[in-house]
ZAMARGU-4260 file (C-alpha; in steps of 0.2 Angstrom, whole numbers, plus 5000, padded with zeros to 4 digits):
<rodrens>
0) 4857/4837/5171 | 4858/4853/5161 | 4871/4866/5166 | 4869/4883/5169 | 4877/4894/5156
5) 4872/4911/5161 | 4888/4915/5167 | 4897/4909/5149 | 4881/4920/5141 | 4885/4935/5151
10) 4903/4939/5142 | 4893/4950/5129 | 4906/4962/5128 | 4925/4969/5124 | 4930/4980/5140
15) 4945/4992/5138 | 4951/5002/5150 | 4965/5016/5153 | 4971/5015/5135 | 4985/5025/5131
20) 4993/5018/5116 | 4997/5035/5105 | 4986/5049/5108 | 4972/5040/5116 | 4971/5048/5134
25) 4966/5033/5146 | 4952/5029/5136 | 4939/5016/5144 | 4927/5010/5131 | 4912/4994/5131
30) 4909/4987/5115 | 4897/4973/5109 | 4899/4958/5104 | 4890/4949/5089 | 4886/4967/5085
35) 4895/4982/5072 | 4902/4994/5080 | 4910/5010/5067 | 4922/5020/5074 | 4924/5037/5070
40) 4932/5054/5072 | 4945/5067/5063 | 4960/5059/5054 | 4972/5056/5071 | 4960/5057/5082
45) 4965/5039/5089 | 4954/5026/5081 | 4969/5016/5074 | 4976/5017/5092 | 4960/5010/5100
50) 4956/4997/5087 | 4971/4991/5077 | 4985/4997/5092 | 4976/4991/5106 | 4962/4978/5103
55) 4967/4969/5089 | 4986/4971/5093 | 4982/4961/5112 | 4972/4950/5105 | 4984/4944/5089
60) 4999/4945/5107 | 4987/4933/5116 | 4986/4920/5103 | 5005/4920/5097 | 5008/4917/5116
65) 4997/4899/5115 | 5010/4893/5105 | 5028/4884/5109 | 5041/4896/5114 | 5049/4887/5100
70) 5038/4892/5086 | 5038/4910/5096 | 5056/4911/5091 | 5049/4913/5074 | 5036/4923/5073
75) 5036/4944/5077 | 5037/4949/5093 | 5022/4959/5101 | 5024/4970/5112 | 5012/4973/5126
80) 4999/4989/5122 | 4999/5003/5135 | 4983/4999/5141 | 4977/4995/5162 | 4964/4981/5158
85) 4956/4973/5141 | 4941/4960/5142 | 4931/4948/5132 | 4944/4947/5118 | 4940/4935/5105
90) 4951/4930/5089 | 4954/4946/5080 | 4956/4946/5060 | 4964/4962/5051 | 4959/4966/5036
95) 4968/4982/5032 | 4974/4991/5017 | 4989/4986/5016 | 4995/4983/5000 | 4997/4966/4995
100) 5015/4958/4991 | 5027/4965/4979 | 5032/4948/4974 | 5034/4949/4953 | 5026/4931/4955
105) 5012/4938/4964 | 4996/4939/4956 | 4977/4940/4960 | 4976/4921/4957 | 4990/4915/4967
110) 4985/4927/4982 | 4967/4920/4984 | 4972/4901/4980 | 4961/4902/4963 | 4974/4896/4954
115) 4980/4879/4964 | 4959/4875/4960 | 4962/4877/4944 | 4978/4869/4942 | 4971/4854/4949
120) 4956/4856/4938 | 4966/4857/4923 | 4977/4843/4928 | 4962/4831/4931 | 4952/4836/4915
125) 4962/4844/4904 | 4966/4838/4886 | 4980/4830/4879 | 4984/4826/4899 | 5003/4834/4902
130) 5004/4830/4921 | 5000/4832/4937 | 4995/4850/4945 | 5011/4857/4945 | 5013/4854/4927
135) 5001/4871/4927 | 5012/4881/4937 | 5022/4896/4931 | 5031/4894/4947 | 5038/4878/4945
140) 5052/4874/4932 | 5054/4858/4922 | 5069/4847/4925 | 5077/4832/4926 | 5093/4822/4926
145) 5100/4806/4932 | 5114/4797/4941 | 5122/4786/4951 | 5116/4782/4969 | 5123/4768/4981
150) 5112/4757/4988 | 5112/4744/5004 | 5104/4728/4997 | 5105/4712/5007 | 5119/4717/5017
155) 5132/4723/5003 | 5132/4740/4992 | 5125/4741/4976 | 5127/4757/4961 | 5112/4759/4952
160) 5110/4772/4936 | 5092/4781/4942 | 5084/4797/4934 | 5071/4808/4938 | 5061/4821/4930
165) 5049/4836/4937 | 5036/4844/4925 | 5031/4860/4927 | 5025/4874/4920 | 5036/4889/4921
170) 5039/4897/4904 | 5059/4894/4901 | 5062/4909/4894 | 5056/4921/4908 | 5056/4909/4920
175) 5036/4913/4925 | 5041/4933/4924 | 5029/4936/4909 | 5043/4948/4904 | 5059/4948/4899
180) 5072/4960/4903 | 5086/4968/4890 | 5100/4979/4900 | 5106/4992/4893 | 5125/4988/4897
185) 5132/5008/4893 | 5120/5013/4910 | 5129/5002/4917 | 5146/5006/4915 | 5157/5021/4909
190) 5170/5012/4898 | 5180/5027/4898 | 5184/5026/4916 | 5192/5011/4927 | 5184/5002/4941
195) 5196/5014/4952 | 5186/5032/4944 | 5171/5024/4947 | 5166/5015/4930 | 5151/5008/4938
200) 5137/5019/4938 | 5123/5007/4946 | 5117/5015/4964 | 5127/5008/4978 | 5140/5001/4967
205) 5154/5015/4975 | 5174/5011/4967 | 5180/5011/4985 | 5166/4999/4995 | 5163/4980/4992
210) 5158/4980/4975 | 5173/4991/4968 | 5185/4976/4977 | 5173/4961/4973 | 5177/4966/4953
215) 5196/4974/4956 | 5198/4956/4962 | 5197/4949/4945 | 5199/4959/4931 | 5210/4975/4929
220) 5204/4989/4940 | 5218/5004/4935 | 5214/5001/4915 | 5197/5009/4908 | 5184/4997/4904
225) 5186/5001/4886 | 5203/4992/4884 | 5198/4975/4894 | 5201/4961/4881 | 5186/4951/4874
230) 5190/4938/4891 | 5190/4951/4901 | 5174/4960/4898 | 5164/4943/4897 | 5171/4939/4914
235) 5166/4957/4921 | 5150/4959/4913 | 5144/4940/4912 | 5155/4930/4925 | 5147/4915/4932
240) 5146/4914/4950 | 5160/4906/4959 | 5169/4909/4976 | 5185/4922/4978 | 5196/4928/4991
245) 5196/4947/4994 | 5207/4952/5009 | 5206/4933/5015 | 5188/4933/5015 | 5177/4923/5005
250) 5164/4928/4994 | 5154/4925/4980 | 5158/4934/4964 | 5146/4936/4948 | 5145/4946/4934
255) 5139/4963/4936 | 5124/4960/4922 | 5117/4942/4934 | 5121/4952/4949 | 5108/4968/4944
260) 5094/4954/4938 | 5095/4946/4954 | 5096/4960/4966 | 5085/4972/4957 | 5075/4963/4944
265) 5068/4951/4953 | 5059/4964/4961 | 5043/4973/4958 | 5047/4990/4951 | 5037/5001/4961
270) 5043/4993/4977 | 5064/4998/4975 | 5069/5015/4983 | 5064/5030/4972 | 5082/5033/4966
275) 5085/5014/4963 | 5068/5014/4952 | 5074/5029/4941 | 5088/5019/4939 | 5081/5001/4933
280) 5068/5013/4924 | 5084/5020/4913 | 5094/5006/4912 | 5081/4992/4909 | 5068/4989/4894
285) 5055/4977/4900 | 5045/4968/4885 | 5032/4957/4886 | 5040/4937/4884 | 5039/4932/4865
290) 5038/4914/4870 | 5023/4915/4879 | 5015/4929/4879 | 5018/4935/4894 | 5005/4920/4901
295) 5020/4915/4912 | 5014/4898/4906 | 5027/4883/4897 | 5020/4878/4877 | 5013/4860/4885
300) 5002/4868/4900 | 4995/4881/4887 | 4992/4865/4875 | 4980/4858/4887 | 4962/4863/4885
305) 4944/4862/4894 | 4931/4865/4881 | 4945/4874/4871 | 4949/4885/4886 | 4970/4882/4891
310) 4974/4886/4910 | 4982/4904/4903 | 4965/4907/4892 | 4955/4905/4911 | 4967/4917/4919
315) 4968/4930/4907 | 4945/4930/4907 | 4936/4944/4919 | 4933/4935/4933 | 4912/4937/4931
320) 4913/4927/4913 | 4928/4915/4919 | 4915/4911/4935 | 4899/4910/4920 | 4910/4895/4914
325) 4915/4885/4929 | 4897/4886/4931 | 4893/4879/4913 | 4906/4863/4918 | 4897/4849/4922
330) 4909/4837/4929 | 4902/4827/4944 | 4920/4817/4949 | 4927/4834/4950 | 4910/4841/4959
335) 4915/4847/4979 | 4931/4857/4967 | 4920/4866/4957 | 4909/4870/4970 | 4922/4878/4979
340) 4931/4888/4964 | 4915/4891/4962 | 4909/4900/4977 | 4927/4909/4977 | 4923/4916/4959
345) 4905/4922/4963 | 4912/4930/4979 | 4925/4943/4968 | 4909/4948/4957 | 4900/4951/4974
350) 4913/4961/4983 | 4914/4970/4969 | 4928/4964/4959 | 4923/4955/4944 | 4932/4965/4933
355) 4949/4958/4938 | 4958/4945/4929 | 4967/4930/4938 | 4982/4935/4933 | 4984/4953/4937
360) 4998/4956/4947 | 4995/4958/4967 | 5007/4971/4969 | 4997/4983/4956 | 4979/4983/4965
365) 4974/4999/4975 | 4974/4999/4994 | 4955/4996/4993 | 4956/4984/4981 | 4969/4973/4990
370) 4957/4973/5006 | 4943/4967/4997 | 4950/4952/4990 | 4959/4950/5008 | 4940/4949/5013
375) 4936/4934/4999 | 4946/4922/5011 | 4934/4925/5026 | 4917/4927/5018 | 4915/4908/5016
380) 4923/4905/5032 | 4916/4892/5046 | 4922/4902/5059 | 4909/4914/5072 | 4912/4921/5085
385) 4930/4933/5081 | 4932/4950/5079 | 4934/4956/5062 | 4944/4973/5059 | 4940/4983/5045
390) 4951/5000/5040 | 4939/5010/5028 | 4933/4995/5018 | 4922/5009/5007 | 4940/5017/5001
395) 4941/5017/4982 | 4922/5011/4982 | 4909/5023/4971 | 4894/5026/4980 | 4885/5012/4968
400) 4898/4998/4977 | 4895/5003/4995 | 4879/4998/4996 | 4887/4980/4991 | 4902/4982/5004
405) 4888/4987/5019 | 4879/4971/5015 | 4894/4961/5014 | 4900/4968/5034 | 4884/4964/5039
410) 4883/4946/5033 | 4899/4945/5041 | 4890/4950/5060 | 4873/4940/5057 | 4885/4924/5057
415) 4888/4928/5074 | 4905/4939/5073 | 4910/4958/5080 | 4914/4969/5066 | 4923/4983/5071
420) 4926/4997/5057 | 4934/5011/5058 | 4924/5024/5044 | 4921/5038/5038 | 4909/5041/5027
425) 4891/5044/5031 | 4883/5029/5021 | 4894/5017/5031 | 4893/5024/5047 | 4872/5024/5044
430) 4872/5004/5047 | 4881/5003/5063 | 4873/4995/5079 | 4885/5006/5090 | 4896/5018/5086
435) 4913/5026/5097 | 4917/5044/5091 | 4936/5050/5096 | 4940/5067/5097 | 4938/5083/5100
440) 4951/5086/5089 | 4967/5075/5082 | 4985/5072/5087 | 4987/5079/5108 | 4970/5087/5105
445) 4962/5070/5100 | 4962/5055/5111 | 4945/5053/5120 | 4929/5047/5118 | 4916/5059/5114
450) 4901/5048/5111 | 4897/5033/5114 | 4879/5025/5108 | 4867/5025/5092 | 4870/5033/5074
455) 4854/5045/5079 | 4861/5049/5096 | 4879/5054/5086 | 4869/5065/5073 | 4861/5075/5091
460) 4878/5073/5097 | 4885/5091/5095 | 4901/5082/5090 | 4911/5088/5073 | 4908/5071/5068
465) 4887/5071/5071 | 4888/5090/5065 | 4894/5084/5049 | 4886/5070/5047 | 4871/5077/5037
470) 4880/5087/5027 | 4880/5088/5010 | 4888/5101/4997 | 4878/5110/4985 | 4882/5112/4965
475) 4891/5125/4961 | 4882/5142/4953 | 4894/5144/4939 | 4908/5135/4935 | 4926/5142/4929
480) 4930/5143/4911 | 4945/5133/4904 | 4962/5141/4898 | 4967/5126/4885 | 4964/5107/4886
485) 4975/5092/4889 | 4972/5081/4875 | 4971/5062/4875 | 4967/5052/4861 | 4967/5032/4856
490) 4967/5028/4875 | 4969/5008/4876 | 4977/5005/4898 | 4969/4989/4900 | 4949/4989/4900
495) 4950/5006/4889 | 4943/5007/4874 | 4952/5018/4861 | 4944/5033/4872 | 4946/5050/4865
500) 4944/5064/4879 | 4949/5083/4881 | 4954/5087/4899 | 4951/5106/4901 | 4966/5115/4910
505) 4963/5131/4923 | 4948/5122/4931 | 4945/5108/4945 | 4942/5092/4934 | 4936/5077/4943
510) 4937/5060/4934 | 4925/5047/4943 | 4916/5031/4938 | 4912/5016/4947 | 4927/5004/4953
515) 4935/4997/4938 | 4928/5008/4927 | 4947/5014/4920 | 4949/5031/4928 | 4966/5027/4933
520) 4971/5017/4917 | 4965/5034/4908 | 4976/5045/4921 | 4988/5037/4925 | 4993/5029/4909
525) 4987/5044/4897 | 4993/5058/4909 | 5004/5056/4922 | 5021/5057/4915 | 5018/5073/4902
530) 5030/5086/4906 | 5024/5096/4920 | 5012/5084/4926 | 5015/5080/4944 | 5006/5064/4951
535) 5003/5060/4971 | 4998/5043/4971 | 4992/5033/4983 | 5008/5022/4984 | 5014/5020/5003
540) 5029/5031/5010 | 5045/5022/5014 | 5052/5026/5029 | 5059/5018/5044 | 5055/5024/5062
545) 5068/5035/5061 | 5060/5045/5047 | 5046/5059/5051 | 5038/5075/5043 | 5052/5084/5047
550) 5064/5074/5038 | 5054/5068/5024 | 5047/5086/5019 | 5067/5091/5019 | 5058/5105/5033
555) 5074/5099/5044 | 5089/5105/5034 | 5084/5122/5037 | 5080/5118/5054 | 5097/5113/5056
560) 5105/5126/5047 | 5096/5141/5057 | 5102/5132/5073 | 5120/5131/5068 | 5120/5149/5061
565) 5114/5155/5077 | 5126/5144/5089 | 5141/5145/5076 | 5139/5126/5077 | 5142/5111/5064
570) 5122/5109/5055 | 5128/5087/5059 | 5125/5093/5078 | 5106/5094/5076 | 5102/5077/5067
575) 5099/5063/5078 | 5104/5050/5064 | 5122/5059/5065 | 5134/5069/5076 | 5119/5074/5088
580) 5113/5057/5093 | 5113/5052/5111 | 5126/5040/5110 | 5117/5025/5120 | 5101/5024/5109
585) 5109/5030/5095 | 5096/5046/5090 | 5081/5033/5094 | 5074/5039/5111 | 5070/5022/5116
590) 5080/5008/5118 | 5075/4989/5110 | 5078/4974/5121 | 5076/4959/5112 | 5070/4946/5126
595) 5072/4931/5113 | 5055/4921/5112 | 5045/4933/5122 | 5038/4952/5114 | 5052/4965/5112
600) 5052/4977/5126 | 5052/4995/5121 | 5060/5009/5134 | 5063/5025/5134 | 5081/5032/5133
605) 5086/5035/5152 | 5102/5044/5145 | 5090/5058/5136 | 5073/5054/5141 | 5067/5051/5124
610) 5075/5068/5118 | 5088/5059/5106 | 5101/5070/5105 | 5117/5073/5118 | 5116/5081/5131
615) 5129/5095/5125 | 5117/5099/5110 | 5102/5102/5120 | 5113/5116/5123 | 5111/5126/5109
620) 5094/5136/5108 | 5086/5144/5095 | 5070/5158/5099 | 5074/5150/5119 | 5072/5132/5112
625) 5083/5117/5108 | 5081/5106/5092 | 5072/5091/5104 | 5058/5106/5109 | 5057/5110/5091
630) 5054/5094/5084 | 5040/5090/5098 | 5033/5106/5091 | 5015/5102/5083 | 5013/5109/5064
635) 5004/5125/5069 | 5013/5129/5083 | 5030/5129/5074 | 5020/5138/5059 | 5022/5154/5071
640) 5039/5150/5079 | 5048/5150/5061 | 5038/5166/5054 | 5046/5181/5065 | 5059/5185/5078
645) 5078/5176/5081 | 5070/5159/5075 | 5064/5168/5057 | 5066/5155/5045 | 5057/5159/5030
650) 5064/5141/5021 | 5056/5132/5036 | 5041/5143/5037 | 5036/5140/5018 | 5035/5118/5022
655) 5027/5124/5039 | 5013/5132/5027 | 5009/5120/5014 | 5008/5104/5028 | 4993/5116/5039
660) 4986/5117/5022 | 4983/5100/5018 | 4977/5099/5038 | 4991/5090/5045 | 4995/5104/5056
665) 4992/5095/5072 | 5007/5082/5069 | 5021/5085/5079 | 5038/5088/5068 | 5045/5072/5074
670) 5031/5058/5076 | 5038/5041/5066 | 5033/5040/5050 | 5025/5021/5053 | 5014/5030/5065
675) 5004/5039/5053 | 4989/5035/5046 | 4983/5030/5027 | 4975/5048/5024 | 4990/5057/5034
680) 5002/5048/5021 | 4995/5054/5006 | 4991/5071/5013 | 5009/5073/5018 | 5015/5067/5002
685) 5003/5082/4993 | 5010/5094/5005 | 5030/5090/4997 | 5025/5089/4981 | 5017/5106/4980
690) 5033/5113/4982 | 5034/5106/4964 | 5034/5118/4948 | 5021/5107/4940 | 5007/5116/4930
695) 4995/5100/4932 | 4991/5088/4948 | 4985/5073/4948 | 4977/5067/4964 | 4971/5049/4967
700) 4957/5050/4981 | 4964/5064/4990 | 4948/5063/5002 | 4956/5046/5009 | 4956/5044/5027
705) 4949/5064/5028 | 4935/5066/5039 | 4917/5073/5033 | 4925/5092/5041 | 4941/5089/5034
710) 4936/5088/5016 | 4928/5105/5017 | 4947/5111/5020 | 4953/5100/5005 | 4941/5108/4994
715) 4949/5126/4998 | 4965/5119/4995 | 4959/5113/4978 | 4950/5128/4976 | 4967/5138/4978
720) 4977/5128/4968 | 4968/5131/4954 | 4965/5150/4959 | 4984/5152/4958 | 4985/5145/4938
725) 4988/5127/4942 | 4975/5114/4933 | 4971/5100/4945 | 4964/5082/4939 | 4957/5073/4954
730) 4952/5053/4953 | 4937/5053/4965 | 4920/5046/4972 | 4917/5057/4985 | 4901/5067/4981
735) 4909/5082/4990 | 4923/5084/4980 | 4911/5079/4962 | 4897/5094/4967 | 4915/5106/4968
740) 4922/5102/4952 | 4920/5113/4936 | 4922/5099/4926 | 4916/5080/4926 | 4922/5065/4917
745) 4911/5050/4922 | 4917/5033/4914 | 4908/5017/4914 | 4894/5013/4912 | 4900/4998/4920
750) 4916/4992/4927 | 4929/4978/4918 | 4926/4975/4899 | 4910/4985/4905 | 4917/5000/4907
755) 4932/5009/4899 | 4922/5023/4890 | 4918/5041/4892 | 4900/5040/4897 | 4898/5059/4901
760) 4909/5075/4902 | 4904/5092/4907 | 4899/5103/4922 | 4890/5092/4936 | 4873/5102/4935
765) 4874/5095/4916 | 4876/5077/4924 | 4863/5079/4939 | 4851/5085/4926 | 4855/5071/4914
770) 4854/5057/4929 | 4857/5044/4916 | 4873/5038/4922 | 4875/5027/4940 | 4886/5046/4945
775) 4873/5056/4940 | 4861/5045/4951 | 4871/5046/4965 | 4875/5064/4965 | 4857/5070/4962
780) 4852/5061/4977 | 4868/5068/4987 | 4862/5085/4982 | 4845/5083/4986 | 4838/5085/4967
</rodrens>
């Protein structure tokens, strides 16, 4: 008998009701299944809330919770989203922006299993035969010894001599780095002091803390450095690890040269602490390994050849030519690997990434970058029938490439999956099935739904989002004239080929091209770093959840001040991460319960209801308000509360400005940093560096995360920045900002060893007119030509 599934048929979509994570205000949504649904609205309207904080979030809890409590022991805990009802969730899979590890041994082959394919493929093929896989990876070290080991045999104990050996195929001398490291011992240590004055000058290393007793422990720590005997200085700069006593405690102590490579060496650079990266920057000279190249590969597994190809030769290719020759290898015992690697290969030229090399590091790709290879993983998947979540898979792509990343989504929903995107730009938005806009506005004035339905029903919608939809910027009637030009010449970063370019100063320059093309090698390796160059990036902000715009903009220290002036008060007061903080959830606002296996439970402070500071400093008022009212002030509103009467601040007022220019002046003074979205980031990170004395900026895609309305206020602030003298150099795809600019370098024509070249520089009616590069294309059609 055949059963009825009508009832199984009818769970067609996800429910959500009364959400409230954030800013969303009891937001009831129906989405469909096996469909793609774009979710849009102003930056901090809410669509991370509804999709990553409450969907995805629930659905990632509910699967955690099939496993053993024991295995929950391990894993992070999920807290419950503030939601009344969520139905018909199916497996979700996150694929975000975040940027991909900042393990030095990270690398674009390692990260999308490439190179364990090819390492078998080498081991089984290559020639002379050195070993198995492992012999081919710079993560595993050769060694071998031998020894004595007891045995049982028959009933009585036996010594036998046995050895053993492991080959691999990390380089020796840099132990799979790629680059060695000389430290420059006098940044290190001021030899004219004594470990008492405070002879070490690394960050953190303080004479009176742990570090200052760990040395004093062994060598001299009354006599300047200069005078330690030969002994001596061996043992402080170069000591082996072994184990001491300080104050009847045991620890470990090592020379202070080991000690720096393994606390800060072994890192990525560009993740350590700004002050700590100024520090290896100083004290360290990284130079590519002599030995092997800075392939990370040992002699013997460079040795072994396919067809005259070694295993570093094949990670070193562009992926397209390194996926033209798996293709050419006709090897039918290694036929269901080669299909595989294959596939893999074909799939970073069809996302778009063909012009990386294996062995690029991981932790170097941009945000966009690092999501689409995160997306090679699922694109050959099995799997239906799972929602996958996508955060603005079009960033860093040129309009050429989003026609690529559409087709790619909507492959990924005709296998039978829910796609859910939040977007937005127009030409990702158009292939939606359904799209949910948030708004009206963002942060307390954001948080509802205010359409639900078609693409053409948004675009009669009257929303801000369906109003702007069709916009489109015209070209500029005359363009300004330049005051000087920056001069760049024999330009060689990565895919560059000896470019020679003249950046005009005074004016608005845009520098655009398709992905890969080499707008940032050109940049950021010919630019940033001049003097009086300033460069926001799109690197993440570090903070905790203690940090905020108030504290990272340094917009609290005059805050505090002001309130202590006018109560005749200590400025500590006023910090919740000092003398201020309620004492039972120490400046938090919420307390943390750790409820072992199950999620960690999340409550506000019943002491000060979330206002985390004591009772006695709510005390103190400044303009009729303490510092807790302050800081739940929005950006705007404490805009006009610093500018006149007893709370007249001007210090406060000036960071107050420059945040409501960039268009964060909805966020609220003291919202957690890791609340923020992408574009709110990088928008706060302009707003503090414009307090900078720099007579050039550098942007890299300010337009991320900016909705269609908001760009129109970034403009004017571009437009204003270089009204007031300042020359602004903006990487950038967005057609908006390319129509706005006085000045255009495209490079291309293509992207990888495609690209790297100047394919056209001048005013952008010059290259509409042109239409000979993929830019010009694009932008003539954006402009209706």
């Amino acid at each position: 008998m055949i059963q009825d599934t009508s009832a199984a048929d009818s769970h067609d979509l996800i429910r959500v009701q009364g959400a409230r994570e954030n800013n969303l205000k009891d937001v009831s949504v129906e989405i469909p299944k096996r469909r793609l649904t774009v979710f849009t609205g102003v930056s901090g309207s809410g669509k991370s809330s509804l999709v990553f904080g409450t969907i995805a979030a629930e659905s990632q809890r509910m699967i955690n919770e099939t496993y053993s409590a024991f295995l929950q022991g391990f894993m992070p805990s999920l807290a419950r989203p503030d939601v009344d009802l969520l139905e018909g969730l199916t497996t979700a899979i996150i694929v975000d922006q975040e940027r991909m590890g900042a393990n030095v041994r990270s690398t674009v082959g390692t990260a999308t299993d490439v190179n364990a394919l090819l390492r078998i493929l080498f081991s089984r093929l290559g020639t002379p035969h050195i070993g198995s896989a492992q012999a081919f990876s710079f993560n595993v070290a050769s060694i071998s010894g031998s020894g004595r080991v007891k045995l049982d045999k028959g009933g009585q104990q036996t010594s036998e001599v046995r050895s053993f050996s492991v080959t691999g195929g990390m380089c020796p001398r840099c132990e799979g780095m790629g680059h060695v490291s000389e430290v420059d011992v006098s940044q290190l240590v001021d030899e004219t002091r004594s470990l008492e004055e405070g002879a070490i000058t690394v960050p953190g290393y303080s004479a009176d803390g742990w570090y200052g007793r760990i040395f004093g422990a062994v060598v001299p720590a009354d006599v300047p450095v200069s005078t330690f005997t030969a002994k001596q200085r061996q043992e402080f700069l170069y000591g082996e690890p072994r184990k001491i006593k300080v104050d009847n405690i045991n620890l470990t102590y090592e020379g202070l040269v080991p000690r720096i490579q393994k606390s800060m060496l072994s890192k990525d650079v560009a993740s350590l602490q700004p002050h700590i990266r100024a520090f290896v920057e100083r004290a360290v000279a990284f130079t590519t390994c002599p030995d092997c190249d800075g392939t990370r590969l040992s002699e013997a597994a460079r040795s072994s050849k396919i067809r005259g190809i070694s295993i570093a030769d094949a990670c070193q290719m562009q992926i397209s030519d390194l996926a033209a020759w798996v293709r050419d290898l006709d090897e039918p015992s290694m036929g269901p690997l080669l299909t595989g690697l294959q596939h893999t290969l074909d799939s970073f030229v069809e996302i778009g990434l063909g012009y990386l090399s294996l062995d690029r590091p991981a932790g170097s790709l941009s945000g966009g970058e690092a999501q689409r290879t995160k997306m090679i993983r699922h694109l050959g998947s099995a799997l239906t029938d799972v929602t996958y979540v996508f955060d603005e898979p079009t960033i860093g792509l040129h309009p050429h490439d989003i026609q690529r990343m559409n087709d790619l989504l909507l492959r990924l929903r005709d296998k039978g999956n829910t796609v859910l995107v939040v977007e937005h730009k127009p030409e990702a938005i158009a292939i939606g099935d359904h799209v949910v806009d948030l708004g009206p506005g963002a942060g307390t004035a954001g948080g509802e739904v205010v359409f639900e339905g078609t693409v053409a029903g948004l675009r009669t919608s009257g929303t801000l989002t369906g109003r702007h939809l069709d916009d489109r910027s015209s070209l500029k009637g005359s363009v300004r004239e330049p005051t000087g030009t920056l001069e760049v010449r024999g330009a060689t970063s990565h895919n560059l080929k000896e470019v020679d370019v003249d950046i005009p100063l005074g004016v608005l320059v845009v520098v655009t091209g398709v992905a890969g093309s080499g707008k940032s090698s050109l940049i950021h390796g010919s630019v940033s770093g001049r003097d009086g160059v300033v460069t926001v990036d799109q690197g993440a902000i570090r903070g905790s959840r203690r940090s905020n715009p108030a504290t990272y903009t340094g917009l609290l220290d005059p805050i505090r001040k002001a309130f202590a002036k006018a109560n005749g008060v200590k400025p500590a007061l006023f910090s919740s991460n000092s003398e201020g903080a309620c004492p039972v959830c120490n400046g938090a606002g919420v307390i943390y319960t750790d409820l072992g296996v199950m999620a960690t439970v999340e409550s506000p402070c019943e002491e000060c209801e979330g206002r985390r500071f004591q009772a006695s400093v709510l005390e103190y008022r400044l303009g009729g308000r303490d510092i807790s009212e302050v800081l739940a002030m929005p950006v705007t509103e404490a805009e006009a509360f610093f500018s006149a009467g007893e709370a007249r601040t001007p210090a406060a007022h000036t960071i107050l400005d420059r945040l409501a220019d960039v268009g964060l002046g909805y966020l609220t003074l003291g919202q957690p940093l890791t609340t923020l979205s992408g574009g709110e980031r990088q928008r706060l990170k302009l707003a503090t560096q414009m307090a900078g004395k720099g007579s050039v900026y550098v942007l890299d895609e300010p337009t991320t995360g900016l909705h269609l309305a908001d760009v129109e206020q970034l403009l004017g602030l571009l437009d204003r920045l270089v009204d007031s003298g300042t020359s602004v150099v903006v990487i950038e795809h967005h057609q908006a900002v390319m129509a706005h600019a006085d000045w255009i370098i495209d490079l291309g024509p293509g992207a990888g060893h495609d690209g790297g070249r100047v394919v056209f520089e001048g005013p952008p009616a010059d290259l509409v007119e042109e239409g000979t590069t993929l830019t010009g294309q694009h932008l003539a059609a954006y402009v209706g030509r």
